[in-house]
C-alpha positions as CSV (number, residue, x, y, z in Angstrom):
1,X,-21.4,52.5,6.7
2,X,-22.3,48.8,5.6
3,X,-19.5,49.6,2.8
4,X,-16.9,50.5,5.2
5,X,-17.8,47.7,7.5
6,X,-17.1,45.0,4.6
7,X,-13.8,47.0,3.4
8,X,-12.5,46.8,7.1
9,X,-13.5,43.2,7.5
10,X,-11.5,43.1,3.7
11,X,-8.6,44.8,4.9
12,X,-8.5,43.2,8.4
13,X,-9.0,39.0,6.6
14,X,-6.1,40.4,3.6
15,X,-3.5,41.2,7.3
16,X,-4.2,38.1,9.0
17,X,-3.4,36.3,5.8
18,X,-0.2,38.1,5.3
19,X,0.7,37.3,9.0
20,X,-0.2,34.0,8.5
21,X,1.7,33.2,5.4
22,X,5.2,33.7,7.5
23,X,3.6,31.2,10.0
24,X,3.1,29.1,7.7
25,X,6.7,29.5,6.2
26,X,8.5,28.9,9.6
27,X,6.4,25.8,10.6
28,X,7.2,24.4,6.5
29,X,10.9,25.1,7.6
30,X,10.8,23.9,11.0
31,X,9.2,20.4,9.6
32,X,11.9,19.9,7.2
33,X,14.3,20.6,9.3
34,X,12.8,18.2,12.3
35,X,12.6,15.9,9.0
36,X,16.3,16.1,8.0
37,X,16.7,14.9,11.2
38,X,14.9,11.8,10.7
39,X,16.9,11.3,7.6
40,X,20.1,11.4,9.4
41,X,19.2,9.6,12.1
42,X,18.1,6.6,9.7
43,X,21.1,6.9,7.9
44,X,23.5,6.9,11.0
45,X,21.5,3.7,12.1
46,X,21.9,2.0,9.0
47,X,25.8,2.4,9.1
48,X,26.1,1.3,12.3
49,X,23.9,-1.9,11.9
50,X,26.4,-2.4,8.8
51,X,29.4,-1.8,10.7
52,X,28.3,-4.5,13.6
53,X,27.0,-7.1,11.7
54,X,30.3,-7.8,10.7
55,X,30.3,-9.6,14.2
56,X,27.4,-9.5,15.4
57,X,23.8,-11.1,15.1
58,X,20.9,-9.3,14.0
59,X,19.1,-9.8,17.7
60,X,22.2,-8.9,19.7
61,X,22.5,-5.7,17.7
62,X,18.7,-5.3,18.1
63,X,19.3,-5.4,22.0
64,X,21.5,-2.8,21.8
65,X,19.2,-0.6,19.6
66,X,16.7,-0.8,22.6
67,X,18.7,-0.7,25.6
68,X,20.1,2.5,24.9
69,X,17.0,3.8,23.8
70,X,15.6,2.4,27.0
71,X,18.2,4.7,29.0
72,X,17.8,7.3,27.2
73,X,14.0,7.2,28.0
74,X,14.2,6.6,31.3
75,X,16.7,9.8,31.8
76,X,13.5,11.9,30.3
77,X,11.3,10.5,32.6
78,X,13.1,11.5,35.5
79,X,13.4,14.7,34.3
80,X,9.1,14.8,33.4
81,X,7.8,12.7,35.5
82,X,7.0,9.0,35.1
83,X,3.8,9.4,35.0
84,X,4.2,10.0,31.2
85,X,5.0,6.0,30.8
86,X,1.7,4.9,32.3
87,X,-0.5,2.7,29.8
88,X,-3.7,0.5,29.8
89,X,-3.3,-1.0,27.0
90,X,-0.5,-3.3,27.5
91,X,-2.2,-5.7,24.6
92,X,-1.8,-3.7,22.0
93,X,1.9,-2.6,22.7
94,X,2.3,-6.6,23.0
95,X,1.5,-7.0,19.2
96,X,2.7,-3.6,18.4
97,X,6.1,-4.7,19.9
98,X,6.0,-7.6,18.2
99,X,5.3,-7.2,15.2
100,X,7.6,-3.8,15.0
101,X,10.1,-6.4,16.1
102,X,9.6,-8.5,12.9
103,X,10.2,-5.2,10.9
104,X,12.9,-4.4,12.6
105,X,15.1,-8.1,12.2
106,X,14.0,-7.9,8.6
107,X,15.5,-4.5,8.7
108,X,18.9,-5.7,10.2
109,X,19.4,-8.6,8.2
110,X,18.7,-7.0,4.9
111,X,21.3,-4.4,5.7
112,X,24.4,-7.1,6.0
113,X,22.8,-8.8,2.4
114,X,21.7,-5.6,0.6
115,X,23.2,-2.4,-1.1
116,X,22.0,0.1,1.5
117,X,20.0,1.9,-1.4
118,X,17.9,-1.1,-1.9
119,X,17.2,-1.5,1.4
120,X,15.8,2.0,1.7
121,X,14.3,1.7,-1.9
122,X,11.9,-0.9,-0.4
123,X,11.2,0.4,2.8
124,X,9.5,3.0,0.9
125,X,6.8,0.6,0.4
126,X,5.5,0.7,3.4
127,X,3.2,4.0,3.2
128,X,1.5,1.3,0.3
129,X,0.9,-1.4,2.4
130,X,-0.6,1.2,5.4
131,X,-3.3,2.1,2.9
132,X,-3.8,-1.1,1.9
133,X,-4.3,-2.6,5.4
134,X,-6.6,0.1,6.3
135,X,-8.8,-0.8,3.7
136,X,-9.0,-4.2,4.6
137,X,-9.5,-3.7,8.3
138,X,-10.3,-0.1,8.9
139,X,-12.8,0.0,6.3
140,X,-11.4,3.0,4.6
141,X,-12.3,3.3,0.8
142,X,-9.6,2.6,-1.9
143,X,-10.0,6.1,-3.6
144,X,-7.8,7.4,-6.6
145,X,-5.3,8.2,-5.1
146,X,-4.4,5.2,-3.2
147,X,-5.1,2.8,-6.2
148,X,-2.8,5.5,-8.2
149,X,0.0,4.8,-5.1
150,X,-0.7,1.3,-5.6
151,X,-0.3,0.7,-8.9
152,X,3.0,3.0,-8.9
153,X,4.5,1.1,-6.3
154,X,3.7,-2.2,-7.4
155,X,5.8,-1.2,-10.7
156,X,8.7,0.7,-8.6
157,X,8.8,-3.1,-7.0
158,X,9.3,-4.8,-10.0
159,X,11.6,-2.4,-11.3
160,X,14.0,-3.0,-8.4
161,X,13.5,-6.5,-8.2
162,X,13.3,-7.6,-11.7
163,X,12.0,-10.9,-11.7
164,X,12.6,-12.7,-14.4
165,X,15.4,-10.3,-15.5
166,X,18.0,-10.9,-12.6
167,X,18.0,-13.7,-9.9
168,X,15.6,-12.1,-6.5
169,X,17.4,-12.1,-3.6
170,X,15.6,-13.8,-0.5
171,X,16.9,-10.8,1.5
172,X,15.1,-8.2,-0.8
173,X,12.0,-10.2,0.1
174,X,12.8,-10.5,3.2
175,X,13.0,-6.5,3.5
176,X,9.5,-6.2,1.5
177,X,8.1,-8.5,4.4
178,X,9.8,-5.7,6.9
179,X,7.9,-3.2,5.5
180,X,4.6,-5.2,5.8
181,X,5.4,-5.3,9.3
182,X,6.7,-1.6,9.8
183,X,3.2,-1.0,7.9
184,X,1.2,-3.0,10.7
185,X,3.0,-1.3,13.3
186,X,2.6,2.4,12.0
187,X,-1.3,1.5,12.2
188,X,-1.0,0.1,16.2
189,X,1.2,3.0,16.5
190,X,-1.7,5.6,15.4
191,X,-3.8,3.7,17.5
192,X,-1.6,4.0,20.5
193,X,-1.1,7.5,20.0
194,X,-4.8,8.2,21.1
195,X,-4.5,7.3,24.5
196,X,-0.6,7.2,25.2
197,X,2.2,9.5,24.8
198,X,5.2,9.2,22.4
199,X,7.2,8.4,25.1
200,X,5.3,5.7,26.6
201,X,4.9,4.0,23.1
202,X,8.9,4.4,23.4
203,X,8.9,3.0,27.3
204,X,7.0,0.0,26.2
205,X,9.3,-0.4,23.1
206,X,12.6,-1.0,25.1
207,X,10.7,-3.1,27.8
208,X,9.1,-5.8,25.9
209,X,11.8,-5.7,23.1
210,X,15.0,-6.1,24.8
211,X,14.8,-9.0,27.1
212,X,13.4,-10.8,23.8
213,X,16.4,-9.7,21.8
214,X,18.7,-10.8,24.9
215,X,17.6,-14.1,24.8
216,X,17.1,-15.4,21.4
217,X,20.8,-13.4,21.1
218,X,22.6,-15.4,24.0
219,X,23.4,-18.4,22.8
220,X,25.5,-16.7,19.9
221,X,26.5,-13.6,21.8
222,X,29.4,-11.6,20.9
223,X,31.7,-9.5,23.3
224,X,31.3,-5.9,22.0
225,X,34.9,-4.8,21.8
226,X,35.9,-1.1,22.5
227,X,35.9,0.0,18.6
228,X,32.1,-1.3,18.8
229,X,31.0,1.0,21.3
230,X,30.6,4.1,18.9
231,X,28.5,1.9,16.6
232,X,26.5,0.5,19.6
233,X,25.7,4.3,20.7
234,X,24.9,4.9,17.4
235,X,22.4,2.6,16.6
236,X,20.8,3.3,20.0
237,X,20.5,6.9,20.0
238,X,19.3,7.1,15.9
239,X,16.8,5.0,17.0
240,X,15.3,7.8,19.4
241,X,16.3,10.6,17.6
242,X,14.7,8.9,14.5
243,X,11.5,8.4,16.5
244,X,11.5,11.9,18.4
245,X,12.1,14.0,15.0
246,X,9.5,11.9,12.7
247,X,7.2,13.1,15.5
248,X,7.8,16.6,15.1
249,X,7.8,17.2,12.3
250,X,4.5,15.1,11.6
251,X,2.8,17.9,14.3
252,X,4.6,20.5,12.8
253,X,4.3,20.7,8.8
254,X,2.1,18.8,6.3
255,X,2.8,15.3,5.2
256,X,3.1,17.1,1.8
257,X,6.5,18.5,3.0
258,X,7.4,15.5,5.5
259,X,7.6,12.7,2.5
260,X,9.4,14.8,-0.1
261,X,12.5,15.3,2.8
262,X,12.3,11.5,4.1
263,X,13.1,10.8,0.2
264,X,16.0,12.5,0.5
265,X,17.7,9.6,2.8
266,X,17.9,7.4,-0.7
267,X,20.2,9.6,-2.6
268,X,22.1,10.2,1.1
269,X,22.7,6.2,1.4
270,X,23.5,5.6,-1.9
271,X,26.2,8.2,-1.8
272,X,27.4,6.1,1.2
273,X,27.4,2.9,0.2
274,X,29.1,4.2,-2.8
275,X,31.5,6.1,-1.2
276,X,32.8,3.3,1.8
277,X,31.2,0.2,1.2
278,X,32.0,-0.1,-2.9
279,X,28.3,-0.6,-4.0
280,X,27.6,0.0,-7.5
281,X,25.0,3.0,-8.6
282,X,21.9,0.9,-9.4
283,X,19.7,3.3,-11.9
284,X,16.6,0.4,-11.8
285,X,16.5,1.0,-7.5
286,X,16.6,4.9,-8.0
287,X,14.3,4.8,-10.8
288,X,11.7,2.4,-8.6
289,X,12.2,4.4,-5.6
290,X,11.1,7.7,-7.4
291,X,7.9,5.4,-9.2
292,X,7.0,4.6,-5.4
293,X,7.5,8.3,-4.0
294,X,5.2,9.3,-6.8
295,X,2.6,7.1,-5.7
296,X,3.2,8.3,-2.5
297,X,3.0,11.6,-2.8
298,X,0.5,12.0,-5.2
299,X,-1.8,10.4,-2.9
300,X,-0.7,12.3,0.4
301,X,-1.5,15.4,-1.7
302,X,-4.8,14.5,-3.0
303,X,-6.0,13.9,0.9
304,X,-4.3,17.0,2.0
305,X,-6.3,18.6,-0.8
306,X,-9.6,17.0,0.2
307,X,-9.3,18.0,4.0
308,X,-8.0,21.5,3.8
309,X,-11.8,22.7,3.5
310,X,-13.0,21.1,6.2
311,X,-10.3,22.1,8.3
312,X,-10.6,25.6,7.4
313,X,-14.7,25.5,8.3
């Protein structure tokens, strides 16, 4: 009997791991796809941002970027309830918000000075300076695979920059600075994320950002013109869609399959830029990029390595 319990328990553990592995197959699929999302939406805002700086300032283009990201919140919240937006911890959004604004400028700008591959090249950066931060002020330990992911991305840096081999552009600099701040902001974001919903985090976004971006855009403020109105939605609703899909798929699939589809929006704007804005194929910025997703990755997938047994206990 005791040898017919253990071959039923055998055979009963050998079906739930065959109707597991289909699980696991759709959420894999389901994440990428949530994921190619993101990369589109990135992509979409990056074209419109280059589009409108050919008239516009960086902070009037930001204030659009949040006030239709701020309707288009508000016209979930009537739909769920507002009591999804409620927060009590204004402080941190405060220095969230303004530091994801920093980012965000240093995003903008870099787009009207930049090939749009380089921009994206070194934005790439910034799962690099997430682990380093948290070692400094989370007291997280700098294990192998984060010094691996540092040391890779430090090179992939110099490799797109070239210092002493070509002149650095401020704006690249500029753009490594943005990641810093996306960095700082991704860790007040997790934080957030504890105690407030996504679309809170979003709420308080588009309340403390645009009436900053109004008034340091005012005194140089543009008319949008009809033909700028496609571009103006566009920035404004990638920006959410950016936000709500990165949140997805981050619930539904590992990080593991998340990072390899998010490098997939280099090749996607270099194809652009090469296609309607004329920018020459830069082998150094692919060849960094791919020296930074290494990093990246090899480090995501040592973690997800190390966890997996205690998840499964």
């Amino acid at each position: 009997m005791a040898q017919g319990r253990r071959a039923d328990r055998a055979e009963a553990g050998k079906e739930e791991s065959l109707s597991g592995a289909p699980d696991a197959a759709r959420a894999t699929l389901r994440g990428a796809l949530w994921m190619s999302g993101t990369v589109l939406s990135f992509c979409a805002m990056a074209i419109a941002a280059r589009e409108l700086l050919g008239h516009m300032g960086t902070f009037e283009i930001l204030f659009f970027r949040t006030g239709v990201a701020w309707l288009i919140v508000m016209a979930f919240a009537m739909h769920t309830g507002f009591a999804t937006l409620k927060t009590r911890r204004i402080g941190l959004h405060l220095w969230r918000n303004a530091v994801h604004m920093g980012g965000q400028a240093s995003w903008v700008y870099a787009l009207g000075m930049l090939p749009l591959a380089m921009v994206f090249a070194i934005e790439f950066t910034m799962p690099i300076w997430v682990a380093l931060l948290a070692v400094l002020f989370l007291g997280e330990r700098m294990n192998r695979g984060r010094v691996v992911m540092l040391v890779l991305g430090l090179a992939g840096v110099l490799v797109i920059l070239r210092p002493g081999f070509a002149i650095v552009q401020p704006a690249a600099l500029v753009m490594l600075m943005g990641s810093l701040c996306f960095a700082i902001q991704m860790i007040s974001t997790k934080q957030l994320a504890r105690t407030d919903s996504p679309m809170a985090v979003l709420f308080w976004m588009s309340v403390i950002q645009t009436p900053f971006c109004l008034a340091v855009a005012w005194p140089g403020w543009v008319a949008p013109q009809p033909p700028d109105w496609p571009w103006i939605a566009g920035i404004g609703i990638g920006s959410f869609t950016a936000h709500y899909c990165l949140t997805r798929a981050m619930r539904i699939a590992d990080a593991t399959v998340v990072v390899p589809v998010d490098f997939f929006r280099l090749p996607l704007i270099a194809a652009v830029g090469a296609v309607f804005y004329a920018e020459a194929f830069d082998p150094a910025v692919i060849l960094g990029a791919v020296m930074i997703f290494a990093g990246v990755y090899y480090s995501i997938s040592r973690e997800s390595r190390r966890l997996r047994p205690a998840s499964i206990g």
